[in-house]
N, C-alpha and C positions, 0 to 999 in steps of 0.2 A: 306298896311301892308307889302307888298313885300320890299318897299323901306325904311322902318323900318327897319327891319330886314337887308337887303342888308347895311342902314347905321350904324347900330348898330355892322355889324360882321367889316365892314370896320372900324371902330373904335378902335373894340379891336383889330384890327391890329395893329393899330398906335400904342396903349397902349403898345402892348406885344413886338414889334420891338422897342420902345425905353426904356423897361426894360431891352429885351434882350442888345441893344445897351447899357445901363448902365451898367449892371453887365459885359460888358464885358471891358470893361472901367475901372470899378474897378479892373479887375483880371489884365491888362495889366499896371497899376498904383504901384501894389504891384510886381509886374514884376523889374518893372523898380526900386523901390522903394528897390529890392534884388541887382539887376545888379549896384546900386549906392552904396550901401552898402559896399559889394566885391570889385569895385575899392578904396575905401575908406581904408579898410582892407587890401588891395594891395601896396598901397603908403603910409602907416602909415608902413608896413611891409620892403617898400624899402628903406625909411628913416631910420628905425632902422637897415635895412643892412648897407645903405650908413657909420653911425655914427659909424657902428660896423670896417668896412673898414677902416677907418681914423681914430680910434684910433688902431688898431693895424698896420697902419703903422706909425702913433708915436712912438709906441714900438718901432717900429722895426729901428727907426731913433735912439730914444735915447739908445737901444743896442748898434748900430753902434758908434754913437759920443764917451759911454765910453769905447766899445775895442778898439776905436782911440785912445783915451786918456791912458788906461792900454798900448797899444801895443807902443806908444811914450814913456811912462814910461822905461818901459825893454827895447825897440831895438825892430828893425824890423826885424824881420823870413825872413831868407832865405828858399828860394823853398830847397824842399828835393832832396838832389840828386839822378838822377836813370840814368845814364851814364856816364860812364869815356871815355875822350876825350885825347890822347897821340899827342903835338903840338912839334913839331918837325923842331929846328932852329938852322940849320947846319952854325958851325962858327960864333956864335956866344958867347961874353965872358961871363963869370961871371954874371960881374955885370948888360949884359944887359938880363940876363938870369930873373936875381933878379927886373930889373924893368920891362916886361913882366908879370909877376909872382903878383909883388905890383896892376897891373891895373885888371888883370885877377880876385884877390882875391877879389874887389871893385867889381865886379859884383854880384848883386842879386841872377841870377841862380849857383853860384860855391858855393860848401862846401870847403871852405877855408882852415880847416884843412885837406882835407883827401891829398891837392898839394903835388909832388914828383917834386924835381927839379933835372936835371940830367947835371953834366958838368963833362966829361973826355973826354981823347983827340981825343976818336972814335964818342963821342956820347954826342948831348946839345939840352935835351927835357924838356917840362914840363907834368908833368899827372896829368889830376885833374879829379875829380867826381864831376858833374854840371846833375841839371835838363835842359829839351826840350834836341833840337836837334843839332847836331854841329854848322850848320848853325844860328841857336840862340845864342847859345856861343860864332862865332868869330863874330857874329851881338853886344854883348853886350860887345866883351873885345876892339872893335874898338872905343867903345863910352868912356873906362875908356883909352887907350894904347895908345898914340898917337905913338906908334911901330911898332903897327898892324892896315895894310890897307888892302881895296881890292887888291889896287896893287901888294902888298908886300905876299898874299897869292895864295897858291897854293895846286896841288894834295889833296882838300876837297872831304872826304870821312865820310859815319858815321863813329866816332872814332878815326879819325884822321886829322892832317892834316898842312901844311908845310909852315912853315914862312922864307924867305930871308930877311936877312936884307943889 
């Protein structure tokens, strides 16, 4: 009777450990069953960033291409000017004053209208109001002037600065 018993309690061991072992099975199943879900919802979420991403920078291309195409229509903006630069080219005439002047006006950073050209017999400058910094200015009248070199400049200072020719 003992080993009845003894087999009977060892049995519902077995029973009750692989219920417990079941049910724990299931709970770890629905677990996972949550955790797949959520990455699911995760990357159905990044997809709809990613597609969200790529069309607005479609926008933002075909923005671009038509202020390309408006800003080719009108003419290209010059930078705004926010310094006036006094170049100063002693002995020189007129006319070389005037072609100085032509290359200078071709540059991007210069406001073209606001040039003062000066020839008297004390004094053969030009003044202009141009955006950045001197240094940018005689950087971009060198690429329009074939007048003005590094060579050929001299005493660069912000605001000024001295041409021989």
């Amino acid at each position: 009777m003992k080993s009845l018993i003894i087999t009977f309690c060892v049995l519902s061991l077995f029973v009750l450990t692989a219920n417990a072992q079941n049910a724990t099975d299931k709970t770890i199943n629905k677990a996972n069953n949550s955790v797949n879900s959520a990455n699911s919802s995760i990357n159905n979420a990044d997809g709809t960033a990613t597609n969200a991403v790529t069309t607005a920078t479609n926008a933002t291309d075909q923005v671009k291409n038509i202020g390309g195409q408006l800003t080719s229509l009108f003419g290209k903006k010059k930078a705004a000017a926010s310094n006036v630069t006094k170049i100063t080219v002693a002995g020189a005439t007129y006319g070389k004053l005037k072609e100085i002047l032509k290359g200078i006006k071709a540059c991007d950073c210069v406001e073209a209208a606001s040039s003062k050209l000066v020839c008297t017999a004390t004094e053969q400058s030009i003044t202009i109001a141009h955006s950045g910094s001197t240094n940018d200015l005689i950087e971009a009248i060198e690429k329009k002037s074939k007048l003005i070199t590094d060579d050929n400049v001299s005493n660069v200072v912000e605001g000024s600065f001295d041409v021989k020719l």
